[in-house]
N, C-alpha and C positions, 0 to 999 in steps of 0.2 A: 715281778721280782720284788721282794721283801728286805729293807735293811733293819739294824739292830745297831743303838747309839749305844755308845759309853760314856761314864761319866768323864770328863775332865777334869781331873789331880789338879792342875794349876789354877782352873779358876775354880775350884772350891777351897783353896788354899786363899785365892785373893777375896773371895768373899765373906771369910774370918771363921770361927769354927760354931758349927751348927747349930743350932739354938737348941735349949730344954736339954742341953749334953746328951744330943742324939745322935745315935751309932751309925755314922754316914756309910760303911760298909751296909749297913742291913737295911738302907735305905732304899725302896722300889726304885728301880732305873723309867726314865720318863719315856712316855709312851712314843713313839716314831709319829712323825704324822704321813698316813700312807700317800703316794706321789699321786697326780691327776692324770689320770689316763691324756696318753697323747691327744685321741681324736680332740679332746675337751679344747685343749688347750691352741688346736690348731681354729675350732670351732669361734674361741674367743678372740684370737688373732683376727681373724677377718672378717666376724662382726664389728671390732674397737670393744674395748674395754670399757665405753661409757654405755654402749647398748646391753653389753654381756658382762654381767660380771666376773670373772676368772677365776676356775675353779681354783686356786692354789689359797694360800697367809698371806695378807697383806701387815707387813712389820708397822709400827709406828713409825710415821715418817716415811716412809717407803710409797709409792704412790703405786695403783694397779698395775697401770703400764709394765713399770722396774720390775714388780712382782713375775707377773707373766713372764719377763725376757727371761730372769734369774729361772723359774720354774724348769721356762724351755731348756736353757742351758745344759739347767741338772739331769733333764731330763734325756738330754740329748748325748750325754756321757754314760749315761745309764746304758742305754740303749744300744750304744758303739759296744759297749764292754760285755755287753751279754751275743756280742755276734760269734761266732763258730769260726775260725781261720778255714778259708776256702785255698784251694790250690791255686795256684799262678798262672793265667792263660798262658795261652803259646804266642812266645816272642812272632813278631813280623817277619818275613825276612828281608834283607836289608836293600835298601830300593837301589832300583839296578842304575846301572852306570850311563850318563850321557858325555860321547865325547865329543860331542861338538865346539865351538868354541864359542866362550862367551860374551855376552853385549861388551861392547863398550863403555866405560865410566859413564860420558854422558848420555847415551842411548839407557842405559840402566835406571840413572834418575830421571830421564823422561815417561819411562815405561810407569816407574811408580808413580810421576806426576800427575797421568793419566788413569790409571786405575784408582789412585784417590779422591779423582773428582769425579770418576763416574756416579752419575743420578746426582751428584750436587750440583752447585750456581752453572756449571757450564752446560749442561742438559736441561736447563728451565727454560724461562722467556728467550725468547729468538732480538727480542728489544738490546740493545748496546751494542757495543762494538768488542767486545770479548769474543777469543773465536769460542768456538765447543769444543772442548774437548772431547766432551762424549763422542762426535762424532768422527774427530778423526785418530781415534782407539782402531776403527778397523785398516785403515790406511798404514797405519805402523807397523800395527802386526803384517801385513801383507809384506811392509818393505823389509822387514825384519826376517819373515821366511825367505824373502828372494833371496840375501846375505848368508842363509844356513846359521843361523847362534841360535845357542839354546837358552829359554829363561831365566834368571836367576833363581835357585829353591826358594829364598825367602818370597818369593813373589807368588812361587805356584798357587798357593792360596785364593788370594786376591783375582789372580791369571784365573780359576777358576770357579770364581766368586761371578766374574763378569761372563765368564760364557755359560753359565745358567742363567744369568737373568737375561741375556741375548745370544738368541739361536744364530744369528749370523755371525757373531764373532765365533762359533766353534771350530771349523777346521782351522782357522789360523791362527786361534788360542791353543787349540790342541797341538799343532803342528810345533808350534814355538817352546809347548809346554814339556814335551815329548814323553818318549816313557815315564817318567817318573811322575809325572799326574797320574796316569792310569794304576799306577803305583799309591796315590792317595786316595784314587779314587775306588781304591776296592776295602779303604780303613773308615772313608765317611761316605752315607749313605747319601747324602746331601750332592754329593757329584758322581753318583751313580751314572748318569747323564753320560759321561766321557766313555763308558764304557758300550756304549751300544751305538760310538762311532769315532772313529779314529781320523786325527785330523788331513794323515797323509796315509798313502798306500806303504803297507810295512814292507819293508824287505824281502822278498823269497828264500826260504835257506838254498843252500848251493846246492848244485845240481847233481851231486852226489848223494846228498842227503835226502833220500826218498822218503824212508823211517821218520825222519822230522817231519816233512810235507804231511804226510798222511797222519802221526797223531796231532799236530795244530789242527788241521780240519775237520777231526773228527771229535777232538774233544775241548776246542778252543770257546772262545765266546761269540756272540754270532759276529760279533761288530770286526771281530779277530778272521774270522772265518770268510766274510766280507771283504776285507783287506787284504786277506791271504791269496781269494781268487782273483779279484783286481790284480795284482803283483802277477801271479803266474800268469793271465792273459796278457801282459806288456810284453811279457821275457818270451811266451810260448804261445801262442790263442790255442793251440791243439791241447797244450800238455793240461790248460786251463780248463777246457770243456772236458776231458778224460775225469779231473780228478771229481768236477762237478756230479758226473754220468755216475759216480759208484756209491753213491746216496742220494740221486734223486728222488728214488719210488719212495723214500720214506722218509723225508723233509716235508714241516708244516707247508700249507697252501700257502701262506703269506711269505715265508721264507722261497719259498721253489720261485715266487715272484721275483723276490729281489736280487734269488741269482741268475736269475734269466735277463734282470737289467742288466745286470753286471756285463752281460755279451755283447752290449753295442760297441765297449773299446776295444777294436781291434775285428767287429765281426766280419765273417770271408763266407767263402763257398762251404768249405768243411764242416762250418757250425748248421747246414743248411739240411741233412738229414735229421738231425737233434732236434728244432727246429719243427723238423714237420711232426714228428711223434710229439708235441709239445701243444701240436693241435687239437690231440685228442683228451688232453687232461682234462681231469672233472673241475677243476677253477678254471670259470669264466674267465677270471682278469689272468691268469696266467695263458688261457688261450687268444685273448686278444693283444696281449704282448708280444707272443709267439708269430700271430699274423703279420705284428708292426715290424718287427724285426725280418722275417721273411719278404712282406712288400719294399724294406729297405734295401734288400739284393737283387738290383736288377736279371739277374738274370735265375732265380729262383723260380721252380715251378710254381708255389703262390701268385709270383708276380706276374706269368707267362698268364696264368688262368683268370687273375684281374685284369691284363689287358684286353683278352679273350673278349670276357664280359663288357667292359670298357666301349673297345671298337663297338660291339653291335648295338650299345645306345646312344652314340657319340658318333657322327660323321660329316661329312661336306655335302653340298647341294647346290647344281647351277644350273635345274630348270629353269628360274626367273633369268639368268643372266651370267647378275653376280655371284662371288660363290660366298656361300654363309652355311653356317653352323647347324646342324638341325640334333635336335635331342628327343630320344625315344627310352625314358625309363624304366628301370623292370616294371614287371606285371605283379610281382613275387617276391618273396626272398626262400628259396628253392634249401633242401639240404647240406648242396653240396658250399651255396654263399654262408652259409652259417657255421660249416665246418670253417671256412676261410677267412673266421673271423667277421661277419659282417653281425651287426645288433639289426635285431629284426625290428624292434618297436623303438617307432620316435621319441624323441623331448615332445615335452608337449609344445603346442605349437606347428610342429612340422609335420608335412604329408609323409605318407610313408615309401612313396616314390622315389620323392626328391631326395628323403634319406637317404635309401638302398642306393642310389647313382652316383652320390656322395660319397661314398665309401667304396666302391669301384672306381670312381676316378681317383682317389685317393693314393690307391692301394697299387694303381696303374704305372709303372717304368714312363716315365716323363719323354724318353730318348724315344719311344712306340711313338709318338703323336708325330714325329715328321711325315712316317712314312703315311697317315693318316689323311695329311694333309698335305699330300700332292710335294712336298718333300719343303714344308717351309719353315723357318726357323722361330723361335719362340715369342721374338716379336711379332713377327708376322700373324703368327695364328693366333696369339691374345688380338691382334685390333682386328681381327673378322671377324661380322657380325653374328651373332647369335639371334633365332629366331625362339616366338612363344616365349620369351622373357624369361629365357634360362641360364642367361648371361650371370646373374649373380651368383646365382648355385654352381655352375662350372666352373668360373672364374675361383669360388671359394676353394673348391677340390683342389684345383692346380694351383694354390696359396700353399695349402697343406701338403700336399705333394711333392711342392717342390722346400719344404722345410723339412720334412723328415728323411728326403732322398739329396737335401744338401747342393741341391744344383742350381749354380750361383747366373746361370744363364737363364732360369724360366723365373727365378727371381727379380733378376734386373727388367727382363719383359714386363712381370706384374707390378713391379712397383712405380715404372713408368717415369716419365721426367718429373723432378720434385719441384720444379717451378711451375707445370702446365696450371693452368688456371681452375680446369676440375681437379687438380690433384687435391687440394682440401677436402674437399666431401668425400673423396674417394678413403678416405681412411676410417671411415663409418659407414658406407651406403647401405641406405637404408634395407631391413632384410638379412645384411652380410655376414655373414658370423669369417669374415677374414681379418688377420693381425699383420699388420704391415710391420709389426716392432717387430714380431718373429721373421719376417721375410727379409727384413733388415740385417741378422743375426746370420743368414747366407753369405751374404757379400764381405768379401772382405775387408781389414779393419780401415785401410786407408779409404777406399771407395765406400765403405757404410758413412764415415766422417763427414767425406765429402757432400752426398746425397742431405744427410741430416742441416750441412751447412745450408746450401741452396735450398731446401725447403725454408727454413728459418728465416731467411734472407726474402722469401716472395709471401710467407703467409703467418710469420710472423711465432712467437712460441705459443701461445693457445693450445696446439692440438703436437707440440715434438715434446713434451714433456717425459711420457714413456720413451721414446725415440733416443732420447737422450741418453737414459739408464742403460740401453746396449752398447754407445760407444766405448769405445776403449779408452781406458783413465792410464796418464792425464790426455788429456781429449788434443787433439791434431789442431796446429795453429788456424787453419778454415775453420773450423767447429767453435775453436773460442773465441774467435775473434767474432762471426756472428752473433753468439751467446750476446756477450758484451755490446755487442752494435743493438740489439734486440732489446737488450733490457734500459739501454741511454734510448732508444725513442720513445722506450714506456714512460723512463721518466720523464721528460722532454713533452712529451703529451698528458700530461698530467693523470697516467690511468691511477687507477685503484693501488696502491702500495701491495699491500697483502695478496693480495691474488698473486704475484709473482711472487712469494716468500721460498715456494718448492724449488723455483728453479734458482735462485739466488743460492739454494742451501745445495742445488748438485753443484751448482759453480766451485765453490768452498771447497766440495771434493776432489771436483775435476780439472779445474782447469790447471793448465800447466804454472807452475809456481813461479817462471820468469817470466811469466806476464803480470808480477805486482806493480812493478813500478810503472809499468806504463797505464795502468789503473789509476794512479794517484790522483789525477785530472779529475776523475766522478767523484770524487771525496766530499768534494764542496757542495752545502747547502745552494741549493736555488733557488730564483724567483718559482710562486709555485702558477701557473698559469690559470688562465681564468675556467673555471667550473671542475680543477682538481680537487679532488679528496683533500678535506683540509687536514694540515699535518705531515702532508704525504714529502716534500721538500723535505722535513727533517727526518723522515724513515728512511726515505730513499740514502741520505747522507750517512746515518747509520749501517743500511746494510753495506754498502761500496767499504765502508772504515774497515768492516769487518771480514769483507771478502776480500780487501790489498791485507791485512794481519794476518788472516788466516792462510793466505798465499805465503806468506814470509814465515810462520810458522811452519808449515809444510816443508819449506825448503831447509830450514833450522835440522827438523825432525833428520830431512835426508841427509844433510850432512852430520849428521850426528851418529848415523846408521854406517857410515861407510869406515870400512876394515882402517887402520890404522897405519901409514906409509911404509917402506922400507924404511930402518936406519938410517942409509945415507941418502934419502931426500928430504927438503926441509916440508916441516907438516903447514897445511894451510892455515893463514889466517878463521881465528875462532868467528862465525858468524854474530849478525850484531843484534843480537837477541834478548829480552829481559826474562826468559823463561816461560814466558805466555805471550809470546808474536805480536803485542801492541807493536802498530806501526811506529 
C-alpha cells in the first residue's frame, strides 16, 4: 500500500516565501519514502538495533530504537486500516443457571485464599510452621460439596485453573464448579479437560421424558453420556442397561469398555445375560471386564464354571492324618478358560500354571470353599496347612477374591490379627503379589480404623504408611491417637526426621481437628538424645507447630463452611483465627 504527501499551507507560510520568487504551486511535491516491509522491521526487533540496523529514517536526534517503535507504530495503523470488516461471530449463549446456594462470605474469601496460593510459599519447602495450603484446597472442596454451594463465577476461572494443573482436585472442583464451568469450558480450550468428565453424576431427566433420555445419549458428549448412564443405573439398573443395549455394536472398543465399568453400581442378576454376550467381543479388555463383573455375581454361570474348575485343583487331604491343603494346577488353558476370561500367558516371571490357578481361584464364589472344606469357616481354612509350597499363590487368589467379591469375612481371616508377631512380613512375603491395603478397603470404616490402630501400636509406622490412605478422614480417635503415640517415640528415640515427613503430612489431612490442643505438649523443642540426626529436635518442633496450625486451620475452614443460623438463634462465636491457622 502506497501513500501520497501534500504539501503543508502553513509551514510554507512559516518558512517565509520561496527563494528566486519561485512558483510554489509548480513546485515538484516531495517524494514519499516508501514504508519497510513488516517482516523487516520485526526481523530488527529481535535482533536489537545495535546488531541490525533498522530498515526505516533515523531523524537527527532520534536514536534507532525510537525510530523502529515510531516505524512499527505507522506501520501498524497502516495495517489495521487496510483490513476488510469481517462479520460478527455468533454470540455464546448465555451460561445457564445455577441454583444452588452460595458460599458464605467467609468460606468465599477462604476459597480465593487458597487458590491464590496454590504453587506458591505454601506448596514449596515442607520447613516452617505455616500449614499448606496447597494441600488442604482438596479437603475444602470436599467439605464444600458435602454443604451443596455453588462456586462463586468470579472464581470459576481460577476453580479451574487448579483442577488442570491437579487431576485429583477434579470431581470436587467440578462438582463445586457446576454447569457453568462446562459452560466455560466449551469457550477456552485450555479446560477442555472438564469436558471429558463431570465432577458429579448429572441428573436423569424425568421419567416421562424418554425423548430427552435418548437424544443426551446419542448425541451428548461422552463424559455427558457417562453421567447420563451412571444416573440411570442409580434410579433404574434395568432401564440403565436397556438404553446401553441400543448402541453397543457400534461404540468405540475403548468407549464399550467404559460403559461396561459403569455396571458395577448397582450390578444384579439381570445385567448377567448382557454380560455373557460381552464375552465374546473382539476387545480383549472389554472381555476381561465382562468376566470381572460376572465372577462378581456369585451366582452367575461364569462363577458356577470357575468354581467348577477351582474345586478340581484346590481340595483337602487326610492320608497323613492331619487334614491339609493339596493343589493340583491346570495342565492347560483349554478354549473354554479363555472364553472365561482367563490370560493365557504369564508376566514374566511366573509359571504358567501357577497363573491359570490364580485366576480360577480368583474368579471362584468365596461362599463354594465351605462346602470344600468339610464345612469350615474362613478362618479356619486360611490357617490349614497348604502342602508343595502353594500357600502363597492361594492365599494371593483369595486376597483378590475376596476384594472384588467384597466379602468382609474372608477378609478379616486374611488379614489376620495386626499385632501377631509375623504379621509385619506378612504384608510383603516374599513371592506375594497380595495388597493387604486393598483387603483393608473390605472391612468396614470403624474396624479398618481399628485393625490399622493395633498394627501401629505392635510394629510401628514403617510399613502402615499406604494402610493409612484408605482410612477414613478425619481418622477415628484409636487411629489418631496411635498416629501421634507413633511419631512422639520416633521422636523420643531420636530416629531420622524426614523419613516420617509422609506421614506427618497425612496427619495434617486427617487427623480429626479436636485433637489440636491436646497436641500442644510435642510443640516443644527437645533434648535431642545421643546418636540422633543432628537438627532433628528442631524439625521435629517444627512439624508438631505445624500439624496443631494446620489442625486449627481445618477447624477455622469447617466452621466457616457451615450454613448460616436461623434468625432467632444467636450465631456462634467467630473462631480465633489469623486467616492462615498459626497457632
Amino acid at each position: 500500500m502506497t501513500t501520497t504527501t501534500s504539501p503543508d499551507p502553513a509551514a510554507a507560510t512559516a518558512a517565509g516565501p520561496d527563494p528566486a520568487g519561485a512558483d510554489r504551486t509548480s513546485a515538484p511535491a516531495p517524494t514519499p519514502t516508501a514504508p519497510a516491509p513488516w517482516p523487516d522491521l520485526v526481523r530488527a526487533a529481535l535482533l536489537g538495533t545495535e546488531r541490525r540496523r533498522p530498515p526505516v529514517a533515523v531523524r537527527p536526534g532520534q536514536g534507532a530504537a525510537a525510530a523502529l517503535l515510531g516505524a512499527a507504530a505507522v506501520s501498524t495503523v497502516r495495517r489495521r486500516a487496510a483490513l476488510r470488516p469481517a462479520p460478527a461471530g455468533e454470540r455464546p449463549a448465555p451460561a445457564p443457571a445455577d441454583p444452588r446456594p452460595p458460599l458464605p462470605p467467609a468460606a468465599r474469601r477462604r476459597l480465593s485464599l487458597l487458590l491464590a496460593d496454590r504453587g506458591g510459599a505454601g506448596g514449596g519447602s515442607r520447613r516452617g510452621t505455616a500449614p499448606d495450603l496447597t494441600e488442604l484446597l482438596p479437603q475444602w472442596l470436599a467439605a464444600a460439596e458435602g454443604h451443596g454451594y455453588r462456586a462463586p463465577d468470579a472464581l470459576l476461572p481460577a476453580l479451574l485453573d487448579a483442577a488442570r494443573a491437579r487431576t485429583d482436585l477434579r470431581p470436587a472442583a467440578l462438582a463445586l464448579a457446576g454447569p457453568r464451568a462446562l459452560w466455560l469450558a466449551r469457550l477456552n480450550d485450555t479446560w477442555r479437560f472438564a469436558l471429558r468428565g463431570i465432577g458429579g453424576p448429572a441428573a436423569p431427566p424425568g421419567d416421562d421424558d424418554a425423548e430427552g433420555v435418548r437424544r443426551r445419549w446419542e448425541e451428548g458428549l461422552f463424559a455427558e453420556r457417562v453421567a447420563l448412564l451412571t444416573a440411570l443405573r442409580r434410579r433404574d439398573p434395568r432401564e440403565g442397561l436397556d438404553l446401553l443395549r441400543t448402541t453397543w455394536a457400534t461404540e468405540r472398543a475403548e468407549d464399550r469398555l467404559l460403559f461396561l465399568d459403569s455396571l458395577r453400581e448397582g450390578l444384579s442378576a439381570p445385567d448377567e445375560p448382557f454380560l455373557e454376550e460381552a464375552l465374546s467381543d473382539r476387545s480383549r479388555n472389554v472381555r476381561a471386564t465382562a468376566a470381572e463383573l460376572l465372577s462378581a455375581l456369585p451366582g452367575s454361570a461364569l462363577a458356577a464354571r470357575m468354581a467348577r474348575r477351582a474345586r478340581t485343583c484346590v481340595g483337602l487331604d487326610r492320608t497323613a492324618g492331619a487334614a491339609v491343603i493339596v493343589v493340583e494346577a491346570p495342565h492347560e488353558c483349554d478354549a473354554g478358560m479363555l472364553r472365561d476370561g482367563v490370560a493365557p500367558t504369564p508376566p514374566s516371571g511366573r509359571g504358567e500354571r501357577s497363573w491359570w490357578l490364580g485366576q480360577l481361584v480368583e474368579a471362584a464364589p468365596l461362599e463354594g470353599w465351605r462346602a470344600q472344606f468339610e464345612g469350615r469357616d474362613p478362618g479356619a481354612i486360611v490357617a490349614l496347612p497348604v502342602a508343595d509350597d502353594w500357600r502363597t499363590e492361594l492365599h494371593d487368589a483369595w486376597c483378590r477374591a475376596a476384594v472384588r467379591q467384597r466379602d468382609a469375612a474372608w477378609a478379616r481371616a486374611l488379614l489376620g490379627a495386626p499385632a501377631a508377631p509375623a504379621q509385619a512380613a506378612e504384608v510383603a512375603p516374599a513371592g506375594s503379589s497380595r495388597d493387604l491395603t486393598k483387603l483393608l478397603t473390605v472391612l468396614p470404616e470403624g474396624e479398618r480404623a481399628r485393625w490399622v490402630a493395633e498394627f501401629i501400636a505392635a510394629h510401628g509406622l514403617s510399613d502402615a504408611f499406604r494402610m493409612l490412605g484408605v482410612c477414613a478422614v478425619p481418622w477415628a480417635e484409636p487411629l489418631g491417637r496411635a498416629v501421634v503415640d507413633a511419631l512422639d517415640i520416633a521422636r523420643d528415640a531420636g530416629s531420622y526426621p524426614w523419613s516420617f515427613s509422609g506421614v506427618m503430612g497425612l496427619a495434617e489431612r486427617c487427623l480429626d481437628p479436636a485433637a489440636a490442643d491436646r497436641l500442644d505438649m510435642l510443640t516443644a523443642v527437645t533434648d535431642e538424645p545421643e546418636g540422633a540426626s543432628p537438627g532433628s529436635g528442631g524439625y521435629w518442633s517444627e512439624a508438631f507447630l505445624r500439624l496443631v496450625g494446620t489442625l486449627r486451620l481445618r477447624a477455622t475452614m469447617r466452621a466457616e463452611l457451615a450454613p448460616p443460623p436461623p434468625p432467632d438463634e444467636p450465631a456462634p462465636p467467630p473462631p480465633d483465627d489469623d486467616g492462615r491457622g498459626a497457632p
